[in-house]
C-alpha positions as CSV (number, residue, x, y, z in Angstrom):
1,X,-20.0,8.2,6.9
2,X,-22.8,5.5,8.1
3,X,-24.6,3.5,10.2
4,X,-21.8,1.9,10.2
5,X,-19.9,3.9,12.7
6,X,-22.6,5.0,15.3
7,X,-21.7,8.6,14.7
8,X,-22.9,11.7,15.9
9,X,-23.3,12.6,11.9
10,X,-25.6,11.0,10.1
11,X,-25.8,10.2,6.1
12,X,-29.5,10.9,6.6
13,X,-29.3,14.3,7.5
14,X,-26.6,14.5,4.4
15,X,-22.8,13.7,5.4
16,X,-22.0,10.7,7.4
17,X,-22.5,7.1,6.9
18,X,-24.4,5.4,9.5
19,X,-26.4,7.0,12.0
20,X,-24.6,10.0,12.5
21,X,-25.2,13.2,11.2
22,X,-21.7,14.9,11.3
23,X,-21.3,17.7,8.9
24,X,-18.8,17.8,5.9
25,X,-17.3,19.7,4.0
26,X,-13.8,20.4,1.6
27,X,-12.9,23.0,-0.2
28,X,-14.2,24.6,-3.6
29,X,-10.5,25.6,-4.7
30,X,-9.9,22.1,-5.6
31,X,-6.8,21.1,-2.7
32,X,-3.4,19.4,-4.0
33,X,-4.6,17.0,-6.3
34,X,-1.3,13.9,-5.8
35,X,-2.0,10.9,-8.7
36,X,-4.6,8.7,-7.0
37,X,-3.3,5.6,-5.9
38,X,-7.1,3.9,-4.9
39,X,-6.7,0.0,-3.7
40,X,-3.5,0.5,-1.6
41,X,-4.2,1.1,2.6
42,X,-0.4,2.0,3.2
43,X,2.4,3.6,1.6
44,X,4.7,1.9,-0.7
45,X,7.7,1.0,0.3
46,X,9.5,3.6,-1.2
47,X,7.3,6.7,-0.2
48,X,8.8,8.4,2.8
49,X,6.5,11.1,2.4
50,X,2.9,12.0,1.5
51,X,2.5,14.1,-1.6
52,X,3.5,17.6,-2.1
53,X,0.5,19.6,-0.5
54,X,-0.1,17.5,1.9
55,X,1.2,16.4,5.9
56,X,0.9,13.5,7.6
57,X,-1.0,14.2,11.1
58,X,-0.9,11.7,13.8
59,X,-4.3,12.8,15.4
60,X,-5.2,12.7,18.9
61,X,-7.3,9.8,18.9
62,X,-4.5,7.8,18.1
63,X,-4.3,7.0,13.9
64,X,-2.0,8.5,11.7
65,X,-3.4,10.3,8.2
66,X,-2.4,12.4,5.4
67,X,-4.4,15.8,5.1
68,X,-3.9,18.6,2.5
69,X,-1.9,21.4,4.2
70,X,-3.6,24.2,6.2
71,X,-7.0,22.3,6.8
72,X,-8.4,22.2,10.4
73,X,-9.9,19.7,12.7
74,X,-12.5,18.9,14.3
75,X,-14.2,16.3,16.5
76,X,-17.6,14.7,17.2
77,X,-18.6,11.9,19.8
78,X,-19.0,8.6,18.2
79,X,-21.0,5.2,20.1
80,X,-18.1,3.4,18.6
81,X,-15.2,3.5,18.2
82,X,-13.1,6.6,18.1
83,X,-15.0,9.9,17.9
84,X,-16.0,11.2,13.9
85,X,-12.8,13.3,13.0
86,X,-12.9,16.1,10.0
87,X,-10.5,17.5,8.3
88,X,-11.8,20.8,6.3
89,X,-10.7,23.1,4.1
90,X,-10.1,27.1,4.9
91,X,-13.3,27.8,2.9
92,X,-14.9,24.6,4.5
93,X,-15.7,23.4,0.3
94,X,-14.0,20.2,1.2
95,X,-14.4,17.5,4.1
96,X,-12.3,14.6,5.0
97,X,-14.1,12.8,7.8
98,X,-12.3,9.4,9.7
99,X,-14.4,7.1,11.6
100,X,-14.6,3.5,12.8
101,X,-16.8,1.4,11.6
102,X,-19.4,-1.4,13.9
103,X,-19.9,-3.5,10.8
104,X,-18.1,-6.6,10.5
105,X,-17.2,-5.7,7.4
106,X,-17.0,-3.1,4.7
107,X,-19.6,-4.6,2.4
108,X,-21.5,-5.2,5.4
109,X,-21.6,-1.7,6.3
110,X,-22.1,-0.4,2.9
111,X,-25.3,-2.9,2.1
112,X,-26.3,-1.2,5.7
113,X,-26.3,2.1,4.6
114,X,-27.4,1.7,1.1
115,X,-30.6,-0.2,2.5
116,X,-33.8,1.6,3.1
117,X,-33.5,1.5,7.2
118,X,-30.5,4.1,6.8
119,X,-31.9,7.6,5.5
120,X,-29.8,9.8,2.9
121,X,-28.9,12.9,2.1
122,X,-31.5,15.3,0.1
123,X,-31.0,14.8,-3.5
124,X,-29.2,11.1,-2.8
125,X,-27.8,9.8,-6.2
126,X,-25.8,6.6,-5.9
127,X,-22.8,6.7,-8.6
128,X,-21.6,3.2,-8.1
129,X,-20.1,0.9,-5.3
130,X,-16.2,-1.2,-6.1
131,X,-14.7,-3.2,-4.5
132,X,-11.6,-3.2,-3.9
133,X,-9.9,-6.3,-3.0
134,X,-6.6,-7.2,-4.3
135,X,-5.1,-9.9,-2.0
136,X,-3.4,-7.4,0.4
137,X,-6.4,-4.8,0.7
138,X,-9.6,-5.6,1.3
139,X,-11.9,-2.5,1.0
140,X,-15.1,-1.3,-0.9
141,X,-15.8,2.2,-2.4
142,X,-19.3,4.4,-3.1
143,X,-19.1,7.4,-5.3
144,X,-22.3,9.6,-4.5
145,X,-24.0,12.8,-5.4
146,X,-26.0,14.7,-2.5
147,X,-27.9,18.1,-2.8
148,X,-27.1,19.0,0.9
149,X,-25.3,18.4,3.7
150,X,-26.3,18.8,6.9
151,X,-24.6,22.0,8.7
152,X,-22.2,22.6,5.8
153,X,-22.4,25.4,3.2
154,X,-25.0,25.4,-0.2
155,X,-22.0,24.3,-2.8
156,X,-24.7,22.7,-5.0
157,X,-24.8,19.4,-5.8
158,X,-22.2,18.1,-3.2
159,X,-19.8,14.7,-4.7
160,X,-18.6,12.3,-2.3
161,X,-16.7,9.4,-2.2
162,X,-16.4,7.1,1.1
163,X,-14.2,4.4,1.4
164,X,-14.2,1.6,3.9
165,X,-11.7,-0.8,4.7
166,X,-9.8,-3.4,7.0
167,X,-7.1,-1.6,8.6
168,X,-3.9,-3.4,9.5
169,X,-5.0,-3.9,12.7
170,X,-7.7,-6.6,11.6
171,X,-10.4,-3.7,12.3
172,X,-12.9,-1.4,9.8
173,X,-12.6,1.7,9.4
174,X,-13.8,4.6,6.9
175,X,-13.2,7.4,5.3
176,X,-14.8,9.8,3.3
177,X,-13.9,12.6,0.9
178,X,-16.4,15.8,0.0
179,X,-16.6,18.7,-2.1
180,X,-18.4,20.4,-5.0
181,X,-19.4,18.3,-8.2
182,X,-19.1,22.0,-9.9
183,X,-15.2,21.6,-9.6
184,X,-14.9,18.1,-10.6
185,X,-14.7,14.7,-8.8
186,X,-10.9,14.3,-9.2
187,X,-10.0,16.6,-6.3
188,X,-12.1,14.5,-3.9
189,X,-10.8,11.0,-5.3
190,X,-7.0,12.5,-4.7
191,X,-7.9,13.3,-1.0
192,X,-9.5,10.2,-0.3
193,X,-6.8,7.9,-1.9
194,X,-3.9,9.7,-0.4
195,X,-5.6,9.8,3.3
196,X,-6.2,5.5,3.2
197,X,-2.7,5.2,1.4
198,X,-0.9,6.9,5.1
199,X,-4.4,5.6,7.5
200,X,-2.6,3.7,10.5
201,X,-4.8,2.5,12.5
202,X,-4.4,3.5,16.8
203,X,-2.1,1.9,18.6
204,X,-0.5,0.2,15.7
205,X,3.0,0.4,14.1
206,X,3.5,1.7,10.3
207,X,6.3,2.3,7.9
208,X,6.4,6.2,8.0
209,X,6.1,8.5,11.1
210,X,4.9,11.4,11.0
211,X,6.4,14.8,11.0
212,X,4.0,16.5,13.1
213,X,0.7,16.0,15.5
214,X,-2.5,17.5,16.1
């Protein structure tokens, strides 16, 4: 999460891009791990349904996202946007955190963050930044390693991966995916790819609805 979204969580105390200082964190025992599909901000055509293991949640602040089954939510006050929504796991090993973002763009907000006016998370070790372009999406992707996280549990080295994107509605948005490096970075690719593939943005209309609310 960054600078980029004003949040109450910030990447400098270990978990959220911008200046915020939310917390984060997924779960150790790696959650339902669907084939990542990474450049696409909606579902196909032909999905009618998020992976097996996961739900589709149309949260209170008004978007639409997939989560991994039986993780809770909570909320922080953002200064823009939408407040910083989380997704956890039971063990709280695993994060999915949704936020909008105050950069005009998501390389914008990324060169923000990565600059030396936004602080990091102890133990900071960049992985690599893509973008992800491909004439329909237009997005950018970091791949980090952090040694802590600020109000979430000692997993080790923590992996994250935080995406950032245009959503259909012309606006930026992020999200990012955490858990333990010890269990792999797959897990936390397969969250974070299935959560943009269903993202609708508020007030906005999409192909699938979803099955349940928040």
């Amino acid at each position: 999460m960054s600078l980029v979204a004003t949040l109450v969580v910030g990447k400098g105390d270990g978990g959220k891009p911008a200046a915020a200082a939310a917390s984060v964190s997924p779960k150790r025992s790696a959650p339902p791990t669907p084939t990542p599909t990474p450049t696409s901000a909606s579902p196909t055509e032909s999905a009618s349904a998020p992976p097996p293991g996961y739900r589709l949640r149309q949260d209170t602040e008004g978007f639409r996202i997939a989560v991994p089954e039986g993780w809770t939510r909570s909320s922080v006050a953002s200064s823009y946007g939408f407040a910083v929504v989380s997704y956890r796991s039971p063990d709280r090993e695993h994060r999915l955190q949704v936020y909008q973002v105050a950069e005009s763009s998501p390389a914008a907000s990324f060169e923000l963050y990565l600059s030396d006016q936004t602080p990091k998370p102890d133990g900071f070790q960049k992985l690599g930044l893509t973008t992800l372009d491909d004439g329909e999406f237009s997005g950018s992707r970091l791949e980090y390693l952090a040694g802590t996280i600020k109000g979430e549990p000692d997993v080790g080295t923590w992996h994250v991966v935080d995406e950032r994107f245009f959503g259909r509605d012309g606006k930026v948005y992020a999200v990012a995916s955490y858990g333990p490096e010890s269990d792999g970075r797959e897990d936390e690719l397969a969250c974070l790819t299935t959560a943009v593939d269903w993202f609708c943005p508020p007030d906005t209309v999409c192909d699938a609805q979803p099955s349940a609310t928040d």
